[in-house]
C-alpha distance (Angstrom), angle and dihedral (degrees) to the residues before:
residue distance angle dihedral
X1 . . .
X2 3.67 . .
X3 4.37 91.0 .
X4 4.23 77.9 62.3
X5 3.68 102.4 44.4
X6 3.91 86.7 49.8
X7 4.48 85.2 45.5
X8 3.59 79.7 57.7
X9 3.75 104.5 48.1
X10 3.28 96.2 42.4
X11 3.99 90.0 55.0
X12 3.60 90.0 42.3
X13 4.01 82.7 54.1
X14 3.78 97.3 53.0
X15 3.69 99.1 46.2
X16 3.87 91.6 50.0
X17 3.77 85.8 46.7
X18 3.70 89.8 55.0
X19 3.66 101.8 41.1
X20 3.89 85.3 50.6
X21 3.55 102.3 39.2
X22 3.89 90.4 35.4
X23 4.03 111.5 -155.1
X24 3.98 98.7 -64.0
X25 3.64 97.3 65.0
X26 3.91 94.1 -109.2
X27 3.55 139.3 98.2
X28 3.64 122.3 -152.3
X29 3.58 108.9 -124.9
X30 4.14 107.3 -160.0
X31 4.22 131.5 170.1
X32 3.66 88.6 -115.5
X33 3.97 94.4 68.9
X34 3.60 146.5 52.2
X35 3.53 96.2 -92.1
X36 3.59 120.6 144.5
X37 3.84 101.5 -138.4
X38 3.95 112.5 53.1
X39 3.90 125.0 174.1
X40 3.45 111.0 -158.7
X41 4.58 121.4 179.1
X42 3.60 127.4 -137.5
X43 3.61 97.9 -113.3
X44 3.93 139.5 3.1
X45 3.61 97.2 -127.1
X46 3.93 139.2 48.1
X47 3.40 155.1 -171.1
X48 3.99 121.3 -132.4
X49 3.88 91.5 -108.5
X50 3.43 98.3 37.6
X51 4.26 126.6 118.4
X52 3.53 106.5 -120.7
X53 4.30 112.2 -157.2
X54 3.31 118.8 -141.5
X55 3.69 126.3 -162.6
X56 3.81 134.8 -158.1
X57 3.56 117.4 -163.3
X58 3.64 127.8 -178.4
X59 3.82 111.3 -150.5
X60 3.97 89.4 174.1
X61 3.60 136.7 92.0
X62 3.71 106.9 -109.7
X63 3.44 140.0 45.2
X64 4.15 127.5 -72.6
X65 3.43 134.3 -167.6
X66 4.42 127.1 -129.6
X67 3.59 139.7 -160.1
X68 3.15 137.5 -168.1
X69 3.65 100.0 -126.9
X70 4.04 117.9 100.4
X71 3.57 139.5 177.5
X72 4.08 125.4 -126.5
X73 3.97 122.6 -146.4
X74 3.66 124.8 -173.7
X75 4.12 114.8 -163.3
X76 3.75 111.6 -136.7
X77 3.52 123.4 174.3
X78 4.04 88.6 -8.6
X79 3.94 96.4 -54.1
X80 4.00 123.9 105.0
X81 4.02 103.8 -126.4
X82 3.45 120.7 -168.3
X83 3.91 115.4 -105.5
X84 4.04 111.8 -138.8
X85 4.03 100.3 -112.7
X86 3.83 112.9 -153.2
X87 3.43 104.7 -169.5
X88 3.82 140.4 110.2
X89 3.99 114.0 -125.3
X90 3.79 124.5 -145.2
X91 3.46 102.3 -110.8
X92 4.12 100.2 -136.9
X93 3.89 129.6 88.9
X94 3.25 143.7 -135.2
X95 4.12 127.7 -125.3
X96 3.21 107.2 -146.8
X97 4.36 114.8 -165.6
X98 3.04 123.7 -145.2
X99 4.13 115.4 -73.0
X100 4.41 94.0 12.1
X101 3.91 118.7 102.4
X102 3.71 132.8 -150.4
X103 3.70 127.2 -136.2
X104 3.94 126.3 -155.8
X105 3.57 125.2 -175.7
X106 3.73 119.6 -132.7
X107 4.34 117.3 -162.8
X108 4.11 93.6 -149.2
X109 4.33 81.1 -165.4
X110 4.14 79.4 67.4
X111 3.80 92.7 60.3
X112 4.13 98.7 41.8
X113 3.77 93.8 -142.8
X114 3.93 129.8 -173.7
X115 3.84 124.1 -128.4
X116 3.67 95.8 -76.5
X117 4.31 155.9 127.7
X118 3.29 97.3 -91.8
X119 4.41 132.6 -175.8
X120 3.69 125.4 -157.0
X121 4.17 116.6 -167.2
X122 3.67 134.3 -170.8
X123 3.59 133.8 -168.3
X124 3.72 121.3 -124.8
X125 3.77 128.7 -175.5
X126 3.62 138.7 -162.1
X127 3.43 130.5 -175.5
X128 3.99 94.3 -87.6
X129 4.48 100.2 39.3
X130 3.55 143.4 -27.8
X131 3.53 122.7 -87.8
X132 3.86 123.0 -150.6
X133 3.92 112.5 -147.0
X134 3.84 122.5 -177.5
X135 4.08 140.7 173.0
X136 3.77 120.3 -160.6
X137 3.96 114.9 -138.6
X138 4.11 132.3 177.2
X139 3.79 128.9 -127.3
X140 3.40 120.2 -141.9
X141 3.96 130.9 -166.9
């Protein structure tokens, strides 16, 4: 009895693993669910030469880790396409506990954007997967 209770947790496990991780390995991590990792900006729109914050909270209850790499989208004609960024990355992290945020500034003059709809995304990990968090943002001018 107990060798099929444990069958059955374990199965119940590795479907909710794959329905959360989905097949990639990821989970997309968004301000319109219960996720615990948001990133949220300080604004919607910008300038070229503005400093764009962005903020990492974690809403969950352990412990995730940061970079400071991201990745840039651009939407044209209603598909995300990835936006060449040529920058170097401090190679450290950030452990974030449970409740604190992290904010990382972001010189938009740096990137030499276009007028555009634009995505940024970070990868965040806990100890069990890595979550991929993202906030869409316009610039103007």
């Amino acid at each position: 009895m107990k060798r099929a209770v444990l069958a059955v947790l374990i199965i119940v496990g590795l479907v909710a693993g794959y329905l959360i991780l989905g097949h990639n390995g990821s989970a997309e991590a968004s301000h319109d669910n219960n996720t615990p990792v948001t990133l949220s900006l300080d604004r919607e729109r910008y300038s070229t030469t503005d400093t764009m914050l962005m903020t990492i909270t974690n809403n969950g209850n352990e412990t995730v880790t940061v970079g400071y790499p991201f990745e840039l989208y651009r939407e044209e004609n209603g598909e995300w396409v990835k936006v060449n960024v040529d920058l170097m990355f401090i190679q450290s992290v950030v452990q974030l506990e449970p409740g604190k945020s992290w904010t990382q500034k972001v010189s938009l003059s740096q990137l030499k954007l276009s007028s555009g709809h634009y995505k940024i995304v970070k990868k965040v990990s806990t100890h069990q997967m890595t979550l991929t968090v993202s906030a869409e943002f316009y610039i103007e001018g």
